[in-house]
C-alpha positions in Angstrom: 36.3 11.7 41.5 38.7 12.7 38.9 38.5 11.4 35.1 40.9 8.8 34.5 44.5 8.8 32.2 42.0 7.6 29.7 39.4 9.6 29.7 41.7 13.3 29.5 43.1 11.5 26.7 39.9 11.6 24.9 39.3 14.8 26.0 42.4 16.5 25.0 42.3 15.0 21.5 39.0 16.3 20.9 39.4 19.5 22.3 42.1 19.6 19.2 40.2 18.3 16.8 37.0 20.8 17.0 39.3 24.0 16.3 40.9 22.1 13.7 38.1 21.1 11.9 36.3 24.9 12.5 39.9 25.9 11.1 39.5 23.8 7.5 35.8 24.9 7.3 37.1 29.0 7.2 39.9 27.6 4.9 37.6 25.7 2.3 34.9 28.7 2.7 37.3 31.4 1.6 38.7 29.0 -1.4 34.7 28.6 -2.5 34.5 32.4 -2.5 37.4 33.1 -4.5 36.2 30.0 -7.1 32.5 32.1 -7.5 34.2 35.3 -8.1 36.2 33.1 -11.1 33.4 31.6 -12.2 31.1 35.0 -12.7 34.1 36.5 -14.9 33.2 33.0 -16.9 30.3 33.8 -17.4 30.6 37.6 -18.0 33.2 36.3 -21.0 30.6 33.9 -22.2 33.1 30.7 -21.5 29.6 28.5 -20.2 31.1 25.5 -20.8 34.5 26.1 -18.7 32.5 27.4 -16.1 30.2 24.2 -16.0 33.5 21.8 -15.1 34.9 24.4 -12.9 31.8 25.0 -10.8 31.8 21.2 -9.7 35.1 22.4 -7.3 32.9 24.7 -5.5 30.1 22.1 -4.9 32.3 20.0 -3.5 33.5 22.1 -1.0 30.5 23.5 -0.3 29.6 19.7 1.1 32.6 19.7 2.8 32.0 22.1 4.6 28.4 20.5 5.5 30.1 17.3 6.1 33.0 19.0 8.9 29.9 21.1 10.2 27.8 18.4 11.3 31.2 15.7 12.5 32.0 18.8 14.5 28.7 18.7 16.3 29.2 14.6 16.5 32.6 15.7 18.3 31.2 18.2 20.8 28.4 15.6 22.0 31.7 12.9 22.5 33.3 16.0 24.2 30.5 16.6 26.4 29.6 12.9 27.7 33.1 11.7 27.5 33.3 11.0 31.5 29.8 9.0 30.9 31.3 6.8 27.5 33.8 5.7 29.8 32.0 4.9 32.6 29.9 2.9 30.2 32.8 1.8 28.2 35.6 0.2 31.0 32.1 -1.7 33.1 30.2 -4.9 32.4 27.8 -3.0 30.2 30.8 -1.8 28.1 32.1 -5.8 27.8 28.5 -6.8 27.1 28.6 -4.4 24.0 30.8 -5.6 22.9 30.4 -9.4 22.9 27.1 -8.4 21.3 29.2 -6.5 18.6 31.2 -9.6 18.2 27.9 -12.1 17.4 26.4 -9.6 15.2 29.6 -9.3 12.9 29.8 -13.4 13.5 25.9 -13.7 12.7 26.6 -11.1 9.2 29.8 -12.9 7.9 27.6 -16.3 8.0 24.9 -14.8 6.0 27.3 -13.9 3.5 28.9 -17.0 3.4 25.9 -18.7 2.9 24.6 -16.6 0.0 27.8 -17.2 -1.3 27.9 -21.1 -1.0 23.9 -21.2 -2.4 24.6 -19.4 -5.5 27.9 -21.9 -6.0 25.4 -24.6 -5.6 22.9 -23.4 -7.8 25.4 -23.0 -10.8 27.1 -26.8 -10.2 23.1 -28.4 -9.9 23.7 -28.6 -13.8 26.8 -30.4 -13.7 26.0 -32.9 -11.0 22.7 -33.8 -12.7 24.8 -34.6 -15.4 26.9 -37.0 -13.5 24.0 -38.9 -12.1 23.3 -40.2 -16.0 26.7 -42.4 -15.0 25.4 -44.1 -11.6 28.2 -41.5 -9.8 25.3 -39.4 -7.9 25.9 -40.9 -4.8 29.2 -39.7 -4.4 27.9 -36.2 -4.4 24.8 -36.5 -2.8 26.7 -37.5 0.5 28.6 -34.6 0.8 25.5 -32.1 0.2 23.5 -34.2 2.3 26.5 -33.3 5.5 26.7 -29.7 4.6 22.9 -29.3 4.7 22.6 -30.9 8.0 25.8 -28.6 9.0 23.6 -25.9 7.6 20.7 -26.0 9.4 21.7 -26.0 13.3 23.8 -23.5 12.3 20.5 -21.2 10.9 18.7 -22.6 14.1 21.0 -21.3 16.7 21.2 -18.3 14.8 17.7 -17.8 15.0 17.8 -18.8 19.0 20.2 -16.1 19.3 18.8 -13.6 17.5 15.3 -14.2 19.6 17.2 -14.5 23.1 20.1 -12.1 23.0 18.1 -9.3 20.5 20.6 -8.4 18.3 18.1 -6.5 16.1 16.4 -5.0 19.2 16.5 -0.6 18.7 15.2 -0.3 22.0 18.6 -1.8 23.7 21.6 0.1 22.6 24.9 -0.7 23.0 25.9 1.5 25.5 23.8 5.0 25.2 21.8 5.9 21.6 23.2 9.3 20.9 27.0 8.4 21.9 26.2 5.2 19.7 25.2 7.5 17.0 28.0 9.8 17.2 30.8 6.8 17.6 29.0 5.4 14.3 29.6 8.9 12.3 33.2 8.5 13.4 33.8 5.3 12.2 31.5 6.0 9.2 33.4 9.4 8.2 36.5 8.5 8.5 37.5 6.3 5.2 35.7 9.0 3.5 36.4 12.7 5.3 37.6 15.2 2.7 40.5 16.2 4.2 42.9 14.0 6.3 43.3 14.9 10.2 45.6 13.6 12.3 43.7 14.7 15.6 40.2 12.6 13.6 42.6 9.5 13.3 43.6 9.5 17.0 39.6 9.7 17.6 38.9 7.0 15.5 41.4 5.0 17.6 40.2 5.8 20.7 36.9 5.2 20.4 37.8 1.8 18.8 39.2 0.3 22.4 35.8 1.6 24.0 33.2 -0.2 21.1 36.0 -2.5 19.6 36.9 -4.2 16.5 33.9 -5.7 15.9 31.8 -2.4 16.1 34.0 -0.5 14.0 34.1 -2.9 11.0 30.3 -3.0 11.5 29.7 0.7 11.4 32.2 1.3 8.7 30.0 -0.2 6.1 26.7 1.2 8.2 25.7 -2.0 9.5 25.1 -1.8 13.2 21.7 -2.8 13.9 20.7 -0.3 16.4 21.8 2.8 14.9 22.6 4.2 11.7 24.6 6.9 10.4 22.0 9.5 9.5 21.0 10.0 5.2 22.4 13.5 4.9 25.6 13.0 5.9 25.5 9.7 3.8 24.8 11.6 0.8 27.1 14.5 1.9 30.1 11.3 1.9 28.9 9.9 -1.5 31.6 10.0 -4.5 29.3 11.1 -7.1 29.5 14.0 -9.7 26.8 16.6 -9.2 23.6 16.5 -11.8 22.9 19.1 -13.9 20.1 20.9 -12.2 22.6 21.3 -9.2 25.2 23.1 -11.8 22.8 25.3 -13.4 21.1 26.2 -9.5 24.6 27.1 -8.9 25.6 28.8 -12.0 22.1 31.0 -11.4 23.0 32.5 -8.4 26.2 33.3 -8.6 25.6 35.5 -12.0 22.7 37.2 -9.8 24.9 37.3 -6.7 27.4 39.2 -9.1 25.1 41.0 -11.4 26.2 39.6 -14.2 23.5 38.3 -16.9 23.6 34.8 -17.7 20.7 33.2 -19.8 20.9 29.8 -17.6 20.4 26.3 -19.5 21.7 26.5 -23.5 19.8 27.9 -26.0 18.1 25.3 -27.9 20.0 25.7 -31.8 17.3 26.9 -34.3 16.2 24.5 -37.2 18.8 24.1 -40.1 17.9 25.3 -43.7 15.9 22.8 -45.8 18.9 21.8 -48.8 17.6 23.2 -51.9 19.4 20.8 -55.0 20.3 23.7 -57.5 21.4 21.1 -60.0 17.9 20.3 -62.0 16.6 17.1 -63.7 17.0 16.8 -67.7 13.8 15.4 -69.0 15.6 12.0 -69.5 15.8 12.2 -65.7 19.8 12.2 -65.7 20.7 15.0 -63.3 23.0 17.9 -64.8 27.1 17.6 -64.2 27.7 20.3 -61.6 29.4 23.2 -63.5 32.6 25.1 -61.6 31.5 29.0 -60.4 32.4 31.6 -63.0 33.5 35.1 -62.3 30.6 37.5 -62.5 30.1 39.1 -65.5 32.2 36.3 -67.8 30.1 34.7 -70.2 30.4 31.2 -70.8 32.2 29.7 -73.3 29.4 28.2 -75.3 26.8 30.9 -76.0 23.9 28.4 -77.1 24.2 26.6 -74.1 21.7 27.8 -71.5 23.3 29.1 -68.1 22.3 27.8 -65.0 19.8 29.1 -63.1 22.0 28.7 -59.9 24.9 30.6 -61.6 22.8 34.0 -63.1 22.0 34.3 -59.4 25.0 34.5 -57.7 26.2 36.5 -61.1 23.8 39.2 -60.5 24.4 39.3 -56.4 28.0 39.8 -57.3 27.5 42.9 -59.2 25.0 44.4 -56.9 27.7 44.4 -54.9 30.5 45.4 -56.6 27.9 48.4 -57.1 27.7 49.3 -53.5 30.8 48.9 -52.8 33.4 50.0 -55.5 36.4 47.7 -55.3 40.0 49.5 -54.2 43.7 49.2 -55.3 44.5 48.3 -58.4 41.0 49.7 -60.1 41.6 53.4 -58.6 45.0 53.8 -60.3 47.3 53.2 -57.6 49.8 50.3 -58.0 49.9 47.7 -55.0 53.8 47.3 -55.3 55.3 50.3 -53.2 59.5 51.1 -53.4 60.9 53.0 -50.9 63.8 55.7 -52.7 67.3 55.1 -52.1 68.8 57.5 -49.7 70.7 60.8 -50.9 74.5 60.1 -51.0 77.5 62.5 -51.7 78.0 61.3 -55.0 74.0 61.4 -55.9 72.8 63.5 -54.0 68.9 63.4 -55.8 68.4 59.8 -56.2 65.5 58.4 -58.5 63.9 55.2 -59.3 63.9 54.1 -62.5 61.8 51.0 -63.4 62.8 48.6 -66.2 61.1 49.3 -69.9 59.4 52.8 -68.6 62.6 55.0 -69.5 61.8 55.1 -73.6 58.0 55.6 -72.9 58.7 58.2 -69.9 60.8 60.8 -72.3 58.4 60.2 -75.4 55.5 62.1 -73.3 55.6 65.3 -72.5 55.8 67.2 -69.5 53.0 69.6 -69.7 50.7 66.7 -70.3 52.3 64.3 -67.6 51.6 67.0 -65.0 48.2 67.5 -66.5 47.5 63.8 -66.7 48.4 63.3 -62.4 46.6 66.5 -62.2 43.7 65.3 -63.2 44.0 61.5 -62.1 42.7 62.3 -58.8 40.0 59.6 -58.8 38.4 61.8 -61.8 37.7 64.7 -59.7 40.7 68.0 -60.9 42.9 69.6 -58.3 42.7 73.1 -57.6 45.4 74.7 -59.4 43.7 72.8 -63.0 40.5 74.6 -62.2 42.2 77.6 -61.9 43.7 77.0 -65.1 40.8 76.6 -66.7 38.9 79.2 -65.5 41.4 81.5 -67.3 41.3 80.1 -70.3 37.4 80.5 -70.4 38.0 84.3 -69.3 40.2 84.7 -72.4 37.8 83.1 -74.8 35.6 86.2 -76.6 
């Protein structure tokens, strides 16, 4: 017998959806791949702290993937029993479903209703006990009276029919466990699937004229009484940020997958320095006024008065090392303020700098001892042609 316009329907679309959904798994797999390669040059630059946001991305699509994985498996069990859903789906046993479906939902919005209506009761008992203090109780006590006898054939029958029709029964499924099962992931996955499908919609659709209305609101919050959409893929579905031993697992192996060396969780900062108060006590117990740092070397300005301990130190630090390390520029004879010479023109063609207030002072030394005096103002040390010089004279002397 060939499959009905229905069922090569179903079969089609699911024939579409599997490659799709094998399509966005190589897709998100590649993106994770190129994310760890991003996040190991994190860690190689010491950035721990981007790389601890950024590495959230690839967990979630590493649970994507999980979560497409194991719908894709749901979808290839619907693929290969669609001719028996249908058979099941379009007989008696199919309509029986999904009256059942039907009760259930009926049986779960009156439980909530009546939670709701107890706990409105319980906060107005105040009130209306209050009102009995004016001889008015009886116009209240009427009306709970009716609503409790409203109440309780309402909780009988429910009873009745949960004893005779065995809604809660697992050992009567609604039309086969594992199609059950897979119909439920459908309807279960679909408010929450990463990505959005067009093909998954259609599904969803589909399978709601087979279980209807009823059993698709049911399984959309995981409440079908027979079956239940299985933990991992629950947990896979969950909006949650990951914790922090997940981030560092994560961070840990993709520094070893890339060789690069990454301590794991944060070093624990050491202890700070105790605070050592270097402004002492007087012996009236007043504390000293804290003096302004001096230069090293500068004595105070009031040589009776005793220096501070605090002071001498850093005093004595400061010329050990100025000591070690000479200071440079102004102390080694060289000025900090350098001008460039004008450049030679027709009219001058040997330009020169003169500087205000040197011109007086310039002629009034001599040459010989000028030349002698940059000669030999080589950072102490004379050139060669002064050592030569005087070398000679030495010769000469008898």
């Amino acid at each position: 017998m060939p499959p009905s316009a229905q069922t090569t329907r179903l079969v089609s679309n699911l024939r579409l959806l599997i490659p799709r959904l094998r399509l966005l798994q190589k897709k998100d797999t590649a993106s994770s791949v190129v994310q760890r390669r991003e996040l190991s040059q994190l860690l190689s630059e010491g950035r721990d702290a981007s790389a601890r946001i950024r590495v959230e991305n690839v967990i979630a699509t590493d649970i994507a993937v999980e979560v497409m994985e194991m719908v894709e498996l749901y979808c290839e069990l619907l693929l290969a029993r669609a001719n028996v859903l249908d058979q099941m789906a379009f007989s008696d046993q199919g309509t029986r479903a999904r009256l059942r479906a039907k009760e259930l939902l009926k049986k779960r919005t009156q439980e909530q209703a009546g939670a709701t209506v107890s706990t409105t009761a319980g906060v107005k008992g105040a009130g209306e006990s209050t009102g009995s203090r004016f001889g008015f109780s009886w116009l209240g006590g009427g009306a709970q009276k009716k609503e409790a006898e409203r109440a309780a054939p309402i909780t009988a029958s429910g009873a009745a029919d949960d004893s005779g029709d065995g809604l809660a029964d697992e050992d009567n499924p609604y039309m086969d466990t594992a199609i059950d099962e897979a119909a439920t992931v459908v309807f279960y996955a679909w408010h929450r699937f990463p990505h959005e499908v067009r093909e998954f919609t259609m599904l969803r659709t589909m399978l709601g004229e087979r279980y209807g209305k009823e059993f698709m609101t049911l399984a959309q919050d995981n409440k079908v009484d027979t079956v239940k959409v299985p933990d991992r893929l629950v947990k896979g579905l969950r909006v949650r940020p990951p914790g922090h031993e997940l981030v560092e697992s994560y961070l840990r192996e993709i520094a070893n997958a890339y060789g690069v060396e990454w301590h794991g969780a944060e070093e624990e900062l050491g202890s700070a320095p105790e605070f050592v108060d270097d402004l002492g006590d007087n012996d009236d117990g007043d504390a000293e006024e804290p003096q302004l740092p001096q230069t090293p070397g500068k004595q105070q300005g009031d040589s009776g008065s005793r220096p501070n301990p605090s002071e001498a130190r850093r005093a004595s630090d400061a010329s050990e090392l100025t000591k070690a390390t000479p200071p440079r520029g102004l102390a080694s004879g060289r000025s900090p303020v350098s001008v460039a010479p004008p450049a030679p023109r027709t009219d001058n063609p040997h330009p020169r700098v003169k500087l205000p207030g040197t011109g007086a002072k310039a002629a009034a030394v001599p040459k010989e001892d000028t030349a002698s005096k940059s000669k030999s103002n080589n950072g102490g040390i004379p050139e060669l042609d002064e050592l030569t010089r005087r070398f000679a004279d030495l010769k000469r002397r008898p």
